[in-house]
N, C-alpha and C positions, 0 to 999 in steps of 0.2 A: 503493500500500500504506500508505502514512503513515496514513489516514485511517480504517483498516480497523483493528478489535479482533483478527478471527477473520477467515484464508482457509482456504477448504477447497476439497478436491478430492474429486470424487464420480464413479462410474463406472457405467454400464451402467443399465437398465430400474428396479432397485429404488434407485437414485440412494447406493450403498454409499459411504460416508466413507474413502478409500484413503490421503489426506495432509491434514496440516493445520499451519498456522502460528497458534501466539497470541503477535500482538504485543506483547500488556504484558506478559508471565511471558518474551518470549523461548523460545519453545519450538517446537520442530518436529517433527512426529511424522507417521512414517510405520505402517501398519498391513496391517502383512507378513503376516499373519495368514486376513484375511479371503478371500473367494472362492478358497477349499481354497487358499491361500498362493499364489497365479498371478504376484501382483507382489511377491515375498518377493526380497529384496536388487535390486530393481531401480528403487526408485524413489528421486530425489534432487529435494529444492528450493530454490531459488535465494531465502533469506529475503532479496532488497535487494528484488526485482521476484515474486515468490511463483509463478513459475515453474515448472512440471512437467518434470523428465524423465525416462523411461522408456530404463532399458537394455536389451540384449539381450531383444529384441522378439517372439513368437510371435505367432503367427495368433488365439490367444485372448485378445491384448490387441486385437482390433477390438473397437472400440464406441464410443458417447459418453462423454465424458470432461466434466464441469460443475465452472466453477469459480466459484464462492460467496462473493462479497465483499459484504456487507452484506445487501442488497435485490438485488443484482446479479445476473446471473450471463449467464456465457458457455458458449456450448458447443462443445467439437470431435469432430466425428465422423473417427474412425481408422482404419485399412483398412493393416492388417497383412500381405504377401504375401510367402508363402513357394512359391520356384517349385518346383511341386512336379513338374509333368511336363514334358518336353521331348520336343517333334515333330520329326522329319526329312521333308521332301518335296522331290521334284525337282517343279522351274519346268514349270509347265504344268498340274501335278495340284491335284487338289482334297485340302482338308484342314479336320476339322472338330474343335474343340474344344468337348469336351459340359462340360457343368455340372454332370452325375450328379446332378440335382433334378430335382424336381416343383414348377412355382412355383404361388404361390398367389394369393391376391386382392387383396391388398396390396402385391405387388411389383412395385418397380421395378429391371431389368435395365438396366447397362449395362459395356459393352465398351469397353478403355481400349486405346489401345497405344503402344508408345514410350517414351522417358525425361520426354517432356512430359506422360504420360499424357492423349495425346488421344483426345475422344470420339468414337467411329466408329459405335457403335451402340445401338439403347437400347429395349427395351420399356416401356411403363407400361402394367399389368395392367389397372387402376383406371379406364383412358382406354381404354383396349380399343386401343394406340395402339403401331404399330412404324414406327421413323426406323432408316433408317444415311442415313450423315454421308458422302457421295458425293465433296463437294468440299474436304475437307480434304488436310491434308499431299500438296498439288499431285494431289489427284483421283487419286492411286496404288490406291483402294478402290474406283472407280467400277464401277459393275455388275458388282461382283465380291464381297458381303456377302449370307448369308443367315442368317434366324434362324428359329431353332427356337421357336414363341409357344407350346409345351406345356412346353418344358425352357428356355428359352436360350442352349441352344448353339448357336454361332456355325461357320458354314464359311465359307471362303475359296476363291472357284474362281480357276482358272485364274492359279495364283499365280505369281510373278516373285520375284527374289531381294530385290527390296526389301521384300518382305513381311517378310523376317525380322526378327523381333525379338522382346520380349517384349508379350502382349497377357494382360489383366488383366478379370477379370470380378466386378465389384460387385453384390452384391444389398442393399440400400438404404433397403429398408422392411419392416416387418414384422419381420424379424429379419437378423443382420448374416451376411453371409457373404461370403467373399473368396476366387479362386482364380487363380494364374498358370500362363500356358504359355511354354514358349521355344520359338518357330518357328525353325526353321533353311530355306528355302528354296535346294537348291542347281540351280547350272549343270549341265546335262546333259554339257556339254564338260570341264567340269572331275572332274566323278563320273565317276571311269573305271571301279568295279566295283564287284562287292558287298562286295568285303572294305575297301576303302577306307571305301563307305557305311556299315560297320557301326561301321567304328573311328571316324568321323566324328561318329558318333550316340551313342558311347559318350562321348567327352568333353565332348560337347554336354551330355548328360544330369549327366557328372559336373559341370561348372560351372553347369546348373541346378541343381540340391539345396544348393550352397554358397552362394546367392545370396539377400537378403534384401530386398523392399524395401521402402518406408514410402508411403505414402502419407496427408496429412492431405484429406480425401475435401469438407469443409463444415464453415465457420466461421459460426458465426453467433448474434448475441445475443438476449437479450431481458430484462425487468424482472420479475422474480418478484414476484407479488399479494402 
Protein backbone atom coordinates (compact mmCIF):
# COMPACT_ATOMS: atom_id res chain seq x y z
CA UNK A 1 0.00 0.00 0.00
CA UNK A 2 2.84 2.57 0.73
CA UNK A 3 3.27 2.92 -2.83
CA UNK A 4 -0.29 3.38 -3.87
CA UNK A 5 -2.08 7.17 -4.12
CA UNK A 6 -5.80 5.45 -4.42
CA UNK A 7 -7.09 1.73 -3.44
CA UNK A 8 -10.37 0.88 -4.54
CA UNK A 9 -12.63 -1.63 -4.28
CA UNK A 10 -15.09 -2.43 -7.05
CA UNK A 11 -17.94 -5.05 -7.32
CA UNK A 12 -19.97 -7.11 -9.77
CA UNK A 13 -20.26 -6.95 -13.85
CA UNK A 14 -20.50 -2.89 -14.01
CA UNK A 15 -17.03 -2.87 -11.89
CA UNK A 16 -19.21 -0.37 -9.06
CA UNK A 17 -16.71 1.67 -6.63
CA UNK A 18 -18.05 0.10 -3.10
CA UNK A 19 -14.60 1.22 -0.95
CA UNK A 20 -11.80 3.33 -1.25
CA UNK A 21 -8.66 4.54 0.51
CA UNK A 22 -6.71 7.93 -0.57
CA UNK A 23 -3.45 7.75 0.85
CA UNK A 24 -2.29 11.29 0.91
CA UNK A 25 -5.73 13.03 2.34
CA UNK A 26 -5.91 9.92 4.79
CA UNK A 27 -9.37 9.17 3.91
CA UNK A 28 -11.42 6.05 3.79
CA UNK A 29 -14.64 5.91 2.39
CA UNK A 30 -17.20 3.43 2.18
CA UNK A 31 -20.23 3.84 -0.37
CA UNK A 32 -23.29 2.53 1.59
CA UNK A 33 -25.40 3.81 -0.98
CA UNK A 34 -24.86 2.29 -4.12
CA UNK A 35 -26.55 -1.04 -5.53
CA UNK A 36 -30.16 -0.12 -3.62
CA UNK A 37 -27.62 0.17 -0.29
CA UNK A 38 -26.94 -4.15 -0.30
CA UNK A 39 -23.52 -3.34 1.46
CA UNK A 40 -24.92 -0.40 3.79
CA UNK A 41 -23.14 -0.60 7.34
CA UNK A 42 -21.27 -3.71 6.22
CA UNK A 43 -18.31 -2.98 4.83
CA UNK A 44 -14.96 -2.01 6.81
CA UNK A 45 -11.12 -1.54 5.73
CA UNK A 46 -8.13 -2.24 7.13
CA UNK A 47 -6.16 1.38 6.00
CA UNK A 48 -2.35 -0.50 7.18
CA UNK A 49 -2.98 -3.50 4.37
CA UNK A 50 -6.28 -1.97 2.22
CA UNK A 51 -8.15 -4.99 3.09
CA UNK A 52 -11.90 -5.72 2.57
CA UNK A 53 -14.37 -6.99 4.96
CA UNK A 54 -17.71 -7.79 4.45
CA UNK A 55 -20.08 -8.40 7.54
CA UNK A 56 -23.12 -10.00 7.91
CA UNK A 57 -23.11 -11.68 4.47
CA UNK A 58 -26.23 -12.48 2.18
CA UNK A 59 -26.43 -14.55 -0.91
CA UNK A 60 -26.56 -11.13 -2.94
CA UNK A 61 -23.01 -10.29 -1.98
CA UNK A 62 -21.92 -13.32 -4.46
CA UNK A 63 -19.98 -11.89 -7.07
CA UNK A 64 -16.53 -10.46 -8.17
CA UNK A 65 -15.11 -8.31 -5.96
CA UNK A 66 -11.71 -6.16 -7.85
CA UNK A 67 -9.30 -4.58 -6.02
CA UNK A 68 -7.43 -1.58 -7.84
CA UNK A 69 -4.13 -0.43 -6.93
CA UNK A 70 -2.58 1.51 -9.48
CA UNK A 71 -2.34 -0.57 -12.80
CA UNK A 72 -3.17 -3.57 -10.63
CA UNK A 73 -5.78 -5.30 -9.92
CA UNK A 74 -7.00 -8.49 -8.23
CA UNK A 75 -9.85 -10.38 -8.33
CA UNK A 76 -12.02 -12.40 -5.90
CA UNK A 77 -14.98 -14.32 -6.89
CA UNK A 78 -17.46 -14.85 -3.67
CA UNK A 79 -20.02 -17.42 -3.34
CA UNK A 80 -22.36 -16.46 -0.47
CA UNK A 81 -24.46 -19.73 0.89
CA UNK A 82 -27.33 -19.48 2.74
CA UNK A 83 -28.64 -23.08 3.41
CA UNK A 84 -31.74 -22.70 2.42
CA UNK A 85 -33.36 -26.23 2.22
CA UNK A 86 -32.78 -29.39 4.38
CA UNK A 87 -33.31 -33.09 3.14
CA UNK A 88 -34.03 -36.07 5.32
CA UNK A 89 -33.48 -39.70 3.69
CA UNK A 90 -33.14 -43.17 5.14
CA UNK A 91 -29.71 -45.04 3.95
CA UNK A 92 -30.41 -46.86 0.84
CA UNK A 93 -32.90 -44.34 -0.84
CA UNK A 94 -32.32 -42.08 -3.55
CA UNK A 95 -32.28 -38.26 -3.14
CA UNK A 96 -32.01 -35.50 -5.54
CA UNK A 97 -31.35 -31.83 -5.14
CA UNK A 98 -32.61 -29.71 -8.01
CA UNK A 99 -31.22 -26.30 -8.89
CA UNK A 100 -34.93 -24.96 -9.99
CA UNK A 101 -32.93 -23.57 -13.24
CA UNK A 102 -32.64 -23.73 -16.66
CA UNK A 103 -28.81 -23.60 -17.59
CA UNK A 104 -27.66 -21.89 -20.32
CA UNK A 105 -24.75 -21.61 -22.75
CA UNK A 106 -22.21 -20.36 -20.74
CA UNK A 107 -22.50 -22.34 -17.73
CA UNK A 108 -20.54 -23.80 -15.75
CA UNK A 109 -22.14 -26.27 -12.82
CA UNK A 110 -20.43 -27.42 -10.13
CA UNK A 111 -21.38 -29.53 -6.80
CA UNK A 112 -19.25 -28.92 -3.80
CA UNK A 113 -19.76 -30.96 -0.42
CA UNK A 114 -18.32 -30.99 2.99
CA UNK A 115 -16.55 -28.39 5.03
CA UNK A 116 -13.57 -28.76 2.56
CA UNK A 117 -15.95 -27.81 -0.07
CA UNK A 118 -14.80 -30.60 -2.26
CA UNK A 119 -15.48 -31.03 -5.93
CA UNK A 120 -17.75 -34.16 -6.78
CA UNK A 121 -19.38 -32.93 -9.62
CA UNK A 122 -19.34 -30.46 -12.59
CA UNK A 123 -20.98 -29.80 -15.84
CA UNK A 124 -19.31 -27.20 -18.59
CA UNK A 125 -22.10 -26.32 -20.95
CA UNK A 126 -19.59 -24.69 -23.37
CA UNK A 127 -17.45 -28.31 -23.58
CA UNK A 128 -20.63 -30.09 -23.91
CA UNK A 129 -18.74 -31.96 -20.82
CA UNK A 130 -20.19 -33.91 -17.55
CA UNK A 131 -17.21 -35.30 -14.61
CA UNK A 132 -18.30 -36.43 -11.19
CA UNK A 133 -15.33 -37.00 -9.17
CA UNK A 134 -15.79 -40.96 -8.39
CA UNK A 135 -12.52 -41.05 -6.24
CA UNK A 136 -12.56 -38.47 -3.81
CA UNK A 137 -13.13 -38.39 -0.08
CA UNK A 138 -12.19 -42.31 -0.15
CA UNK A 139 -14.40 -43.14 -3.33
CA UNK A 140 -17.66 -42.75 -0.75
CA UNK A 141 -19.44 -41.08 -4.34
CA UNK A 142 -18.53 -43.94 -6.42
CA UNK A 143 -21.21 -44.95 -8.91
CA UNK A 144 -23.54 -43.20 -6.87
CA UNK A 145 -23.73 -39.33 -8.61
CA UNK A 146 -26.10 -38.21 -11.35
CA UNK A 147 -26.76 -35.11 -13.01
CA UNK A 148 -29.33 -33.56 -14.55
CA UNK A 149 -27.24 -31.80 -18.07
CA UNK A 150 -30.91 -29.72 -18.72
CA UNK A 151 -31.11 -28.32 -14.94
CA UNK A 152 -28.09 -29.49 -12.74
CA UNK A 153 -29.44 -31.15 -10.31
CA UNK A 154 -27.72 -33.54 -8.63
CA UNK A 155 -29.06 -37.07 -7.13
CA UNK A 156 -27.45 -39.36 -4.99
CA UNK A 157 -28.42 -43.04 -5.04
CA UNK A 158 -28.29 -45.47 -2.97
CA UNK A 159 -27.17 -43.34 -0.06
CA UNK A 160 -25.28 -44.22 3.20
CA UNK A 161 -25.07 -42.18 6.36
CA UNK A 162 -21.92 -40.80 5.22
CA UNK A 163 -23.45 -38.98 2.65
CA UNK A 164 -24.72 -36.57 5.05
CA UNK A 165 -23.78 -33.23 5.13
CA UNK A 166 -23.98 -30.13 3.51
CA UNK A 167 -23.55 -30.01 -0.52
CA UNK A 168 -23.35 -26.76 -2.21
CA UNK A 169 -24.19 -25.90 -5.83
CA UNK A 170 -22.09 -23.19 -7.96
CA UNK A 171 -23.10 -21.65 -11.16
CA UNK A 172 -19.99 -19.82 -12.39
CA UNK A 173 -20.31 -18.33 -15.53
CA UNK A 174 -22.52 -16.26 -17.19
CA UNK A 175 -24.01 -15.03 -14.08
CA UNK A 176 -23.59 -15.83 -10.29
CA UNK A 177 -25.76 -18.18 -8.55
CA UNK A 178 -25.37 -20.02 -5.27
CA UNK A 179 -27.51 -22.74 -3.41
CA UNK A 180 -27.05 -25.19 -0.36
CA UNK A 181 -28.73 -28.37 0.91
CA UNK A 182 -28.37 -30.11 4.21
CA UNK A 183 -28.54 -33.85 3.63
CA UNK A 184 -29.35 -35.78 6.61
CA UNK A 185 -28.97 -39.45 5.65
CA UNK A 186 -30.34 -41.80 8.56
CA UNK A 187 -29.89 -45.60 9.89
CA UNK A 188 -32.89 -47.50 9.36
CA UNK A 189 -32.14 -49.06 12.83
CA UNK A 190 -31.85 -46.13 14.53
CA UNK A 191 -35.20 -44.28 12.76
CA UNK A 192 -37.75 -46.10 14.60
CA UNK A 193 -40.99 -44.09 13.35
CA UNK A 194 -42.58 -41.52 11.69
CA UNK A 195 -42.91 -39.39 14.46
CA UNK A 196 -39.24 -39.49 15.43
CA UNK A 197 -38.43 -38.82 11.60
CA UNK A 198 -40.47 -35.99 11.53
CA UNK A 199 -39.09 -34.33 14.74
CA UNK A 200 -35.62 -35.28 13.36
CA UNK A 201 -36.30 -33.23 10.18
CA UNK A 202 -37.64 -30.46 11.87
CA UNK A 203 -34.51 -29.51 13.74
CA UNK A 204 -32.59 -30.56 10.97
CA UNK A 205 -34.40 -27.83 8.89
CA UNK A 206 -34.30 -25.48 11.87
CA UNK A 207 -30.31 -25.51 12.06
CA UNK A 208 -30.32 -25.33 8.30
CA UNK A 209 -31.91 -21.67 7.89
CA UNK A 210 -29.45 -20.45 11.00
CA UNK A 211 -26.51 -21.56 9.18
CA UNK A 212 -24.29 -19.27 6.98
CA UNK A 213 -21.47 -20.06 4.94
CA UNK A 214 -18.79 -18.30 3.00
CA UNK A 215 -17.05 -19.53 0.51
CA UNK A 216 -14.01 -17.55 -1.44
CA UNK A 217 -14.81 -19.70 -4.97
CA UNK A 218 -11.31 -18.19 -7.27
CA UNK A 219 -8.47 -15.94 -6.74
CA UNK A 220 -6.88 -14.63 -9.35
CA UNK A 221 -4.99 -11.65 -10.86
CA UNK A 222 -4.10 -9.82 -13.61
CA UNK A 223 -2.54 -6.31 -15.01
CA UNK A 224 -5.12 -3.86 -16.32
CA UNK A 225 -4.17 -2.34 -20.06
Amino acid sequence: MKHADVIQWRFGDENTVIAEINIWSDRITVYDDVLDGRFRDRLKLDNQTGSLIITNTRAEHTGDYILQIKRESEIFRLFVFDVLKSVSVMEGDSVSLNSDTEMKDDDVIQWRFGDENTLIAEINVTADRITVYDDVLDGRFRDRLKLDNQTGSLTITNTTTEHTGDYKLLMISGRFSSKSFRVSVYDSVHCCGPTEAVIRLVLSALVGVATVIIVVYEIRSRRAE
